[in-house]
N, C-alpha and C positions, 0 to 999 in steps of 0.2 A: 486313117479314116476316123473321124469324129464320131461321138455318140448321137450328133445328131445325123448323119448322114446313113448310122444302122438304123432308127428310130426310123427313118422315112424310108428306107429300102425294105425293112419288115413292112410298113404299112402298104406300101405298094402291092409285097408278095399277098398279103392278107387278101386286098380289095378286090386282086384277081383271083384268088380261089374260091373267095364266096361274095359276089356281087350283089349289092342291095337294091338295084333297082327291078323292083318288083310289081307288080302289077295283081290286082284283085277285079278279075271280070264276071260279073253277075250274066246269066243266061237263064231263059224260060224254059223250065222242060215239060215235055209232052200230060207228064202222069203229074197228080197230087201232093207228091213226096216234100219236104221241107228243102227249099231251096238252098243251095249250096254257094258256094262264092270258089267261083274256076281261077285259079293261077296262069296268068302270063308272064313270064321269066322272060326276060329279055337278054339273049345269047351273044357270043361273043360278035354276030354278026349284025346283031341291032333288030334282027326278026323275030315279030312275036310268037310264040307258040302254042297253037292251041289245041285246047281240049274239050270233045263237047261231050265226051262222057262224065258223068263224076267218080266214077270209080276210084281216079286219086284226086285228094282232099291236099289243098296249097292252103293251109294255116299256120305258116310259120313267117316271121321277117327275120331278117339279123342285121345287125344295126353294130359297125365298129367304133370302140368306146372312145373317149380324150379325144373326141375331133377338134380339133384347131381350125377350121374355116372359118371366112369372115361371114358364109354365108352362112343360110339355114341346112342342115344336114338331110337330104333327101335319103326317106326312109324306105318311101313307096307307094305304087298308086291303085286305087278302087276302082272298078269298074263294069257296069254291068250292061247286059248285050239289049237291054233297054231303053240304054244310052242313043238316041238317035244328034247328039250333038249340038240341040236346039238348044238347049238348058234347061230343060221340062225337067228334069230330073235334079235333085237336090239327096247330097252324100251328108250324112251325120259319121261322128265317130265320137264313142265315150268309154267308159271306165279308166285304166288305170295311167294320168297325164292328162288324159285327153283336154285341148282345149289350152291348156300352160306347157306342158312338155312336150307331146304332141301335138299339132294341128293339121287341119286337113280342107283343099282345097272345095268349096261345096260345088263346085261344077266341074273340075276335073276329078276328083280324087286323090291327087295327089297328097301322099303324106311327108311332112317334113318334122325334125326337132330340132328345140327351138335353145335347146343350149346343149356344151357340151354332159357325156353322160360318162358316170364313173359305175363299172361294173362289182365295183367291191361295194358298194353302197345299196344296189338294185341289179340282178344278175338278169329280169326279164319283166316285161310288162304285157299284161292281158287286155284285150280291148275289143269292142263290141265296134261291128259297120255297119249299114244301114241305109238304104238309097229310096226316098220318098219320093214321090210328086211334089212339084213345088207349088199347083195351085192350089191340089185337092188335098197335101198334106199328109196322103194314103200312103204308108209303103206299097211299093213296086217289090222288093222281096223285101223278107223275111230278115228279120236279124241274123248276123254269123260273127261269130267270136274268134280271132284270133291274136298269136303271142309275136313281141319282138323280143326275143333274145338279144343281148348286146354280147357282143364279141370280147375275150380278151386279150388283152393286149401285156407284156411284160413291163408293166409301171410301176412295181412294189417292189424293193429290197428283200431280203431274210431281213429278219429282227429275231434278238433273242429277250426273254422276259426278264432276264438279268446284264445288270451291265458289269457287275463284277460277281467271281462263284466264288465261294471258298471251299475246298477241300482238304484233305489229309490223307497218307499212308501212310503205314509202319514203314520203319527204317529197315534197312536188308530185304527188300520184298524180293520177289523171284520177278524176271521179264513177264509181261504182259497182265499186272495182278491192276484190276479195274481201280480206278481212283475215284470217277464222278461221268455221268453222263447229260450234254448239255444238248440242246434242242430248241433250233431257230424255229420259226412260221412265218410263211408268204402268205402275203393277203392274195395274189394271184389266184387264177381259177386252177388247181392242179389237172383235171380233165381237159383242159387242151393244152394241147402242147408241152413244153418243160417249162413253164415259167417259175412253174410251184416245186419245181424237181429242184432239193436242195442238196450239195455236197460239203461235207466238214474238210479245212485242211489248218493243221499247225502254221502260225508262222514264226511262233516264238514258243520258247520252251525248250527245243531239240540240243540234243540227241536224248535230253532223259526223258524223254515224255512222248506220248504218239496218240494218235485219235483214228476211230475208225470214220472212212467217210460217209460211210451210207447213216451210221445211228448215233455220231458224236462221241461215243464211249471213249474217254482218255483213257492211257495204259502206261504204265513206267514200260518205259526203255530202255532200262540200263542195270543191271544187275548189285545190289549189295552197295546199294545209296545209304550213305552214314549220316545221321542227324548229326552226330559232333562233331561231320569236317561242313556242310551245309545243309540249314533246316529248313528256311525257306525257298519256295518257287514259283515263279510266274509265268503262265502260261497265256499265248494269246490264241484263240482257235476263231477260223473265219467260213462264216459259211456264205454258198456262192448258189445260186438259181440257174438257171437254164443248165442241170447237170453238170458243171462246175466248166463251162462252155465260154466260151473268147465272147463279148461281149453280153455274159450277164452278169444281174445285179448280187453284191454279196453288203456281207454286215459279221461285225465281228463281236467278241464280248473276251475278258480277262475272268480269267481261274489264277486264284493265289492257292496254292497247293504246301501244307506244310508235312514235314514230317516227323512222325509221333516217336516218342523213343521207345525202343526195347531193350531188354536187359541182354547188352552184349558185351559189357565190359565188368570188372569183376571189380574189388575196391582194392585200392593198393594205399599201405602207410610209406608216407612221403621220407621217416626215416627208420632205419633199423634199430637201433637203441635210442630210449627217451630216461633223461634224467629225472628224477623229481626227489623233493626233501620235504621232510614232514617233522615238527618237533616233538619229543617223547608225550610231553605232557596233552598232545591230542586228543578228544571224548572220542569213543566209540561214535563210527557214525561221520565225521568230520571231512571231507572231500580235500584230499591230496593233491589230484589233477585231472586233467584228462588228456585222451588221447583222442586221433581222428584220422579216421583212412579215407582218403578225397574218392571217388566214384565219377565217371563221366557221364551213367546215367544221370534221368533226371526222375521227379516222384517217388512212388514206392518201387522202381525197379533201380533206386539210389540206395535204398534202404537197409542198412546196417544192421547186425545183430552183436556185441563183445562180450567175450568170457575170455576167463582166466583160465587156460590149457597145461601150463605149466610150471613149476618151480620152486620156488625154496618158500614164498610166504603165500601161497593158494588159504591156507589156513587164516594167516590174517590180514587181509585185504579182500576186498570186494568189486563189481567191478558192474557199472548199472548203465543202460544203453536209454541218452537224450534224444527222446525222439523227435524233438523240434529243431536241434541241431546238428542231430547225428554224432554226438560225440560219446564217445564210454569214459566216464565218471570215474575213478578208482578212488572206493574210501574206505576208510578203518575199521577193520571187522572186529580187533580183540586189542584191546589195552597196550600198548606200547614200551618199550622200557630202552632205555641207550645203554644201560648198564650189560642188560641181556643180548643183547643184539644190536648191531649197529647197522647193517645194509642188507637189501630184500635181493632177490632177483623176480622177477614176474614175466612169464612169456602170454602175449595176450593175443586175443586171435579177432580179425573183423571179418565176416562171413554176408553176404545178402539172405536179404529174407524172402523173396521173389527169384525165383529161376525161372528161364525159359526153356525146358527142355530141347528147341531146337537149338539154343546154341549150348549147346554142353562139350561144343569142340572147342568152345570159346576159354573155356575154363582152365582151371577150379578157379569159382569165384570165391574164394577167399582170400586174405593176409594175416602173416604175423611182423609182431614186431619185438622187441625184447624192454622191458621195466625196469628202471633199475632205482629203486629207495633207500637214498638213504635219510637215518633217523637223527637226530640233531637234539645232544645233549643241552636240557634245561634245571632249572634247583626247584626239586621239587619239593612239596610240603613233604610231612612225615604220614606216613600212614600204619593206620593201628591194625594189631593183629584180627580182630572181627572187626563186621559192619555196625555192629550191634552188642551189647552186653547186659546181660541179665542176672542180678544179683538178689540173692533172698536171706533175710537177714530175720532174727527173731526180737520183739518189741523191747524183750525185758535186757537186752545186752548192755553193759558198760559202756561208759563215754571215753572216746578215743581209739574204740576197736574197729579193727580191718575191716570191713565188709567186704573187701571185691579189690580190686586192681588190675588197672589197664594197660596196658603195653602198646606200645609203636616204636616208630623205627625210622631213618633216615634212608629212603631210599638212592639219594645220590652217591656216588663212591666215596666224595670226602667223610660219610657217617657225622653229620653235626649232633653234638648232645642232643635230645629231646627236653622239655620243659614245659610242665601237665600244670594247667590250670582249671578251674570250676567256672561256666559262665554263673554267676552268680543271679542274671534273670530267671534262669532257671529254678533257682536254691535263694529263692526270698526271705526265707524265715534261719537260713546260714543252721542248718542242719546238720549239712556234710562237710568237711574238707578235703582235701586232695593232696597230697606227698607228689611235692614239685619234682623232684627227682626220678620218684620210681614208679609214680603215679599209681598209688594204695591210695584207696578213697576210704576215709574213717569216719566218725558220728563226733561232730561237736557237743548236739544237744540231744534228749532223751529221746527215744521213739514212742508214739503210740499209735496203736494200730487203728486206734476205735476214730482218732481225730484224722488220718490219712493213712490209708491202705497203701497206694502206692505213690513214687517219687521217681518225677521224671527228670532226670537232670543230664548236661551238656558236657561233656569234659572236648576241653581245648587243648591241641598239640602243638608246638611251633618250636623250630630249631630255634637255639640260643644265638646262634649265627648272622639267621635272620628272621627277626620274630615278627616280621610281617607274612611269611608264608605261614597260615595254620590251616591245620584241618580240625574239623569236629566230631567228636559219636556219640552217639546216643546211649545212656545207663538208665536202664529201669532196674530201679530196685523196690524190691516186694518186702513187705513188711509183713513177717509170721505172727498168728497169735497167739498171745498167750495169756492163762486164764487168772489174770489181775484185776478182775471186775466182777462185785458181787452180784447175785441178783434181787430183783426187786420186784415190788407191785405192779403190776403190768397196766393199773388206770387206778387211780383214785375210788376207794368202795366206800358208800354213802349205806352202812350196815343195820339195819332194827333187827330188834327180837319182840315178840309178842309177848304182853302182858300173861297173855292166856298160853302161853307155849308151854309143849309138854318134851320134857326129857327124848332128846336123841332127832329133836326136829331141825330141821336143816332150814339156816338163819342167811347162809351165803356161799358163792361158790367163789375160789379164788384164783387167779394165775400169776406167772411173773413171766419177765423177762429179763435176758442179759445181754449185754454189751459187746461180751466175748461171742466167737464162733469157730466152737472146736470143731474138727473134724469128723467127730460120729454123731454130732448133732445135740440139741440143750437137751440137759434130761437136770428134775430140779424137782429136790424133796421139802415138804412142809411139815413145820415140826413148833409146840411151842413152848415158847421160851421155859416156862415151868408148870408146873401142876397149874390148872384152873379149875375151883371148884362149877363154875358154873359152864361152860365152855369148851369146847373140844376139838381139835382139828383130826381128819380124818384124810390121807393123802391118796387120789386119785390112781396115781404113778402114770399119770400122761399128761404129765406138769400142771394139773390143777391139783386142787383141793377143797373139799368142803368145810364149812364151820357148822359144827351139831352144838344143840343146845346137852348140859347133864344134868339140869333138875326141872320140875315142872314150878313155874308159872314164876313171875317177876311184878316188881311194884315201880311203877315211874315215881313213884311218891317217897319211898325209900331209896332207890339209887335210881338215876334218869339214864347215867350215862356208863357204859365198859367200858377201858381199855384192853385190850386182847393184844399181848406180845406173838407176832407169828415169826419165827426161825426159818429161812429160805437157806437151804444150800444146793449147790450143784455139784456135779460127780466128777469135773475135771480134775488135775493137778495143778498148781496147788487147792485144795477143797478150797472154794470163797463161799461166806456165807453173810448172809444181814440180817436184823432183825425188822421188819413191818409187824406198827403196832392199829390195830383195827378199834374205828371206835365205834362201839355197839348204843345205839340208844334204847330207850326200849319207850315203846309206843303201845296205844291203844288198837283194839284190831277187833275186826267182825267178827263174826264166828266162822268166816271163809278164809281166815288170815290177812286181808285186806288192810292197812294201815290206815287209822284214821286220825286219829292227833297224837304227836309225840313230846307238846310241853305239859309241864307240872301246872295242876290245878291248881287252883287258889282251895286254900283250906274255907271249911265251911264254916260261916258265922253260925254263933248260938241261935236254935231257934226262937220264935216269939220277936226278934231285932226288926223293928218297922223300915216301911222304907223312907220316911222322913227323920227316922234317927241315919239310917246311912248317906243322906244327902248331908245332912250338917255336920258329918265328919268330913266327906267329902270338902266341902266350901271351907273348914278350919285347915284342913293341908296344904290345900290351894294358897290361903291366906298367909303360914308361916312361909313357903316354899317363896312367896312372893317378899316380903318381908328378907328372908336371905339374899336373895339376890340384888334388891336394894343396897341394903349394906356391904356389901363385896363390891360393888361398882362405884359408890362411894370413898372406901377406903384408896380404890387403885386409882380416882381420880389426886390423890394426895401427891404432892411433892416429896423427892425422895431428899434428905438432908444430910448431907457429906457432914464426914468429920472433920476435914481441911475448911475449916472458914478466912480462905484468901478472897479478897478484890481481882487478884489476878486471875487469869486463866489457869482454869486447874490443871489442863494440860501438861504447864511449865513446872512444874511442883514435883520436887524428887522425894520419894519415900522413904528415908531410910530407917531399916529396921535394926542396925548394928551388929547384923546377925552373919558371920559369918561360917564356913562350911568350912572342913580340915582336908579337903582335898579326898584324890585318888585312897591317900590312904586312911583317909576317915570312914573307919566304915560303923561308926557309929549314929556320924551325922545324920545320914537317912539310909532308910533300909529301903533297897530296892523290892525286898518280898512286896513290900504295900501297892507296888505296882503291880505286879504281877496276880496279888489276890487283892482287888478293892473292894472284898466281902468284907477284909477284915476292920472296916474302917466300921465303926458302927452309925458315928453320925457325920453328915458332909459337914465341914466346917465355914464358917458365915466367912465373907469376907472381913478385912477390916477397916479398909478405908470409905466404907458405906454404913450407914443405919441401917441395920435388920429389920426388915420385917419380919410378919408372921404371915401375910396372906398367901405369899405364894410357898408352897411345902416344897423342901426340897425335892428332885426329882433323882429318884431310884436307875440307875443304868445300868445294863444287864455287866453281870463278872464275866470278863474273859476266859476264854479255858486256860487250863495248866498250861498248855503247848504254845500259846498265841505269843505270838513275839511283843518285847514290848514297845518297839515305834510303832506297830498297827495298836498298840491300847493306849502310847500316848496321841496319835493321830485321832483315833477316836474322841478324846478328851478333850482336844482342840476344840473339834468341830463341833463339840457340845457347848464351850463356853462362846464361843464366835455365833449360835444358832441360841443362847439363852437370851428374851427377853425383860430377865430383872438385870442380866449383869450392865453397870454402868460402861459410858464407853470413855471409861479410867485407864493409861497406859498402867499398864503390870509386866513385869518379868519372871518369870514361870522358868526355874532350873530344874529342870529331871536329872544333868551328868549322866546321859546316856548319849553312845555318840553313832549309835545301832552298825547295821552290816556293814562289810566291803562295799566297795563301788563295783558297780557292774562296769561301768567304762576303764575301768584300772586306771591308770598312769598315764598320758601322754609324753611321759619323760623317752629322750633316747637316750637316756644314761647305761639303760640296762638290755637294751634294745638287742645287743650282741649275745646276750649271754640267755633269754629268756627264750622256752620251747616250747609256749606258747604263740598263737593266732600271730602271726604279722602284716596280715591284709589290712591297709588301710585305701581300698577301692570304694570307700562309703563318704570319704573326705570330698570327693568331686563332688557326689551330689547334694553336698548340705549348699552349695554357691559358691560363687566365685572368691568370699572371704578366704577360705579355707583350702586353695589350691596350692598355694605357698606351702601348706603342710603337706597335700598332698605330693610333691614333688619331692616336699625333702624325704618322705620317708618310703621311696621307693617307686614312684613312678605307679600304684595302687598295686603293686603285687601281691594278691591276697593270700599266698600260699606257702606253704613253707618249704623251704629250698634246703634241699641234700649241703650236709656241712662236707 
């Protein structure tokens, strides 16, 4: 049987259990009351039925929906017992249609509609009837209101609001644990009939999956479902109308259903022993390897946690857990050595960090696996016995003495010599040297404390084997002091005494300072130099002093100016002491001791002397002073006239004096004393291949001291005749037979190279340029240090 052959056997059974043709007969009754509209229903026998009470009220039609006639669908007819059939009487009908969806015959009453009608769109319509006169226009009754219900019919599928669901359940769920509940709607009318009556059934999914009918609810069906043998699933559920009945309508929709993981499987390492090699010379810190125990979970119930549980190097190795890769890291906890030890054992443990306490029958979720390290001999540098060395030394020591020495050592087993050098950036000014052998660090040049306290210098290690492995360490060495520094006037004193001063009056206060810095701190007596009658010092003892006047009153006019020798000593070992000499002027002063002028008067002219005789002395000094100067600028405008009257260039012109000198061993020829004291010379002597003047006077230049060497007094002598503007610019040759100090650079001979225990660094040769690399090569490659014989 076809669907349409049910479709018109329901309509059939419909149209006889509730027939539409109905009938609306209007009647007069006796009393006042509002007119009523009587029902004739027309029975299975085609006979009307009537009622002339109103006690039951016919205000209903029912009208079945999706008519398919060609005709108009007869709804039902009006009728009132006023009706005499003439056509005097005219039927209205209006509200809801009336007129387009409705119509209504005006002489019969018949009502019909005029298309088909959809119950899910309009479930009933309200509508007013109405039967007039047709000349006078008057109602005959009264208006009466009544409804068509439309009937329904099962013309709508289920539908669901989704065409596909997604869901999820944990993995191992227990039977019947809810996953999702899905829920069709029938546009159908559910109060009649089953049309609306929907049932759920699986078609796809089973055996793991199940749905209840009445409320959709899915359910696992199958116990102890594994996400890691399958994750996903598809489910198809269909729901069906007329109570899931042989000819009704259904509609179906798809559930993708996944399953979530839980932590049921533990981590396992893939193998039992893992090799790994690391070479000695590794930094603390440095990653060896890793390891990794694979897990079937997935997310944080994957999640690894590694330590080091057991074995022979838990002390040095570490062991750190990548949480983006899940792998544990093993790296170097303590310095290394192949010499010491050559292979680790490590038992290492991977554990979850996530349990499920319901499966803990699943477990232990952890693993071991066993580490095995070995260390892989390299040549390493030498390393020195500290990290650090601190040496204190005192300023006043001898040149060439120990200060300190440093030690290291070859840590690989062949022991290659060590070979101690100075980075000399360090040591710019070449202070220190280094004993290439046994690496004693000594004092080239002098110390002093006051010019640098302390000295940071580099010493470098490197096996003779291979002198490109070095290591470095750091020496500070401290420079003690000691009390080599006298003290002094602590600022420049700009001293007066009053003319008017009285015995014992206080002229100045004074301090000093010193250079050294002993340990208990400066402590510094003033003392002077000898008896002074006029003058006094008086010592504070908290390192000043005062200067007292010892007689009363002073004359600027008889002496302007003191010199005052003052004696400083300090109380260190060895005592240093100096003398500061104060110059005292002596000035004019208020009676508050205020200073008011400290030059010498002019003496006073005889009185009676006018002031037009002091004018015309005046204008006569003026007059000679001018007159001098005249003549002095005249004279020097004079040509100076050689004794050599050649045409030629005087230049070219040899002088000789026939004078020769007896040598080293003449020591009569010249006496070097006259260098050494050129006090003793009373007058400078003129040249001689110039005419003397007189105008310009010899020029006096200070005597050297006793001590002064004499290339600094002939250098001096130079630069006096080289800076003199009489002397002619006449070649001269100028013999002293002095041939003054050593060279500071010594010898570049390698004649003696072997045998000399002095400096043999020549690492200064590279940086004068590239001329001088040839030297540097021959003479050692710049080894500035000097090597154990």
């Amino acid at each position: 049987m076809t669907i349409q052959q049910v479709l018109l056997l329901l309509l059939l059974w419909m149209w006889l259990l509730h027939p539409c043709h109905t009938e609306m007969l209007f009647r007069r009754t006796p009393d006042l009351r509002p007119k009523g509209f009587a029902g004739r229903a027309s029975g299975s026998d085609g006979k009307a039925l009537h009622r002339q009470k109103r006690g039951w009220m016919w205000n209903q039609f029912f009208l079945l929906e999706e008519y398919t006639g060609s005709d108009y669908q007869y709804v039902g007819k009006l009728h009132s017992d006023q009706d005499k059939g003439d056509g005097s009487l005219k039927y209205i009908l209006s509200g809801d249609g009336a007129g387009t969806l409705f119509i209504i015959d005006e002489k019969t009453g018949d009502i019909h509609a005029t298309r088909r009608i959809d119950r899910e769109e309009k479930a009933f319509y309200t509508l007013r009837a109405q039967a007039i006169n047709r000349r006078t226009l008057r109602p005959v009754e009264p208006e009466s209101e009544f409804v068509i219900k439309i009937h329904d019919i099962n013309d709508n599928e289920p539908t669901f609001p989704e065409e596909i669901y997604t869901a999820s359940v944990p993995e191992m769920s227990v039977v019947g644990t809810s996953v999702v509940q899905v829920t069709a709607t029938d546009a159908d009318d559910p109060s009649y009939g089953n049309s609306a009556r929907i049932i759920y059934s699986i078609l796809q999914g089973q055996p793991y999956f199940s749905v209840e009918p009445e409320t959709g609810i899915i359910r696992t069906a199958l116990p102890n479902m594994n996400r890691e043998n399958r994750e996903q699933y598809q489910v198809v559920i269909q729901a069906k109308d007329m109570g899931g009945q042989m000819g009704g309508l259904s509609g179906t929709t798809t559930v993708n259903i996944t399953l979530t993981d839980v932590n049921d499987n533990p981590p396992r390492f893939p193998q039992s022993t893992i090799h790994l090699r690391i070479p000695e010379s590794s930094p603390v810190g440095t990653a060896i390897g890793s390891v990794k125990a694979t897990d079937a979970d997935i997310g944080k119930n994957a999640e690894v946690e590694y330590r080091i549980v057991d074995g022979d190097g838990t002390d040095m190795f570490d062991i750190v857990t990548q949480r983006d890769t899940q792998e544990g890291i093993i790296t170097v906890r303590k310095p290394l050595d192949y010499e010491t030890r050559r292979l680790y054992t490590l038992k290492v443990e991977a554990e979850n960090t996530h349990v499920d306490p319901r499966f803990y029958y699943l477990g232990p979720f952890k693993d071991t696996t066993i580490v095995k390290i070995s260390v892989e001999d390299v040549d390493e540098p030498p390393i020195f016995s500290r990290s650090s060395y601190l040496f204190e030394v005192h300023e006043d020591i001898e040149l060439g003495t120990i200060i300190g020495t440093v030690m290291a050592r070859d840590p690989d087993s062949a022991s290659s010599p060590i070979r101690f050098s100075l980075d000399r950036h360090t040591d710019l000014d070449r202070i220190f040297n280094i004993h290439s052998g046994n690496g004693s660090i000594y004092t080239s040049k002098p110390l002093d404390r006051e010019i640098s306290q302390w000295h940071n210098l580099s010493v470098i290690a490197a096996e003779i084997n291979n002198p490109k492995d070095t290591t470095r360490v750091p020496v500070y060495v401290r420079i003690l002091d000691v009390n080599d520094n006298a003290p002094q006037f602590a600022v420049f004193y700009d001293t007066f005494v009053c003319e008017n001063a009285r015995a014992g009056q206080l002229i100045q206060t004074i301090s000093a300072v010193d250079k050294d810095d002993p340990l208990g701190g400066q402590k510094f007596f003033f003392s002077l130099a000898a008896v002074n009658p006029n003058f006094t010092v008086q010592d504070n003892e908290d390192n000043t002093a005062r200067i007292l006047t010892r007689r009363n009153g002073f004359s600027r006019h008889e002496i302007s100016t003191y010199l005052l020798p003052v004696v400083i000593s300090d109380n260190d070992y060895p005592i240093q002491s100096s003398t500061g000499t104060l110059t005292i002027r002596v000035c004019a002063c208020d009676s508050r001791g205020n200073m008011q002028s400290c030059n010498a008067e002019a003496l006073l002219l005889p009185a009676g002397l006018s002031t037009g005789a002091l004018i015309a002395i005046l204008l006569c000094i003026i007059i000679l002073l001018v007159i001098v100067v005249l003549f002095a600028a005249l004279k020097r405008q004079r040509k100076k006239e050689p004794l050599i009257l050649s045409k030629e260039d005087i230049r070219d012109n040899i002088v000789s004096y026939n004078d020769e000198g007896g040598g080293e061993e003449d020591t009569q020829a010249f006496d070097i004393g006259t260098l050494r004291n050129p006090a003793a010379i009373e007058d400078k002597k003129l040249r001689r291949d110039i005419i003397p003047e007189t105008l310009f006077v010899p020029r006096r230049t200070p005597s050297a001291p006793d001590n002064t060497d004499v290339r600094d007094f002939i250098n001096q002598r130079l630069k006096e005749n080289d800076t003199d503007p009489a002397a002619p610019p006449y070649d001269s040759l100028a013999t002293y037979a002095y041939e003054g100090n050593d060279s500071i650079a010594e010898s570049l001979s390698s004649l003696e190279s072997g045998t000399t225990e002095g400096d043999q660094n020549y690492d200064y040769l590279r940086e004068w340029g590239p001329r001088f690399n040839k030297l540097a090569e021959m003479y050692g490659g710049g080894e500035s240090d000097k090597d154990t014989s």
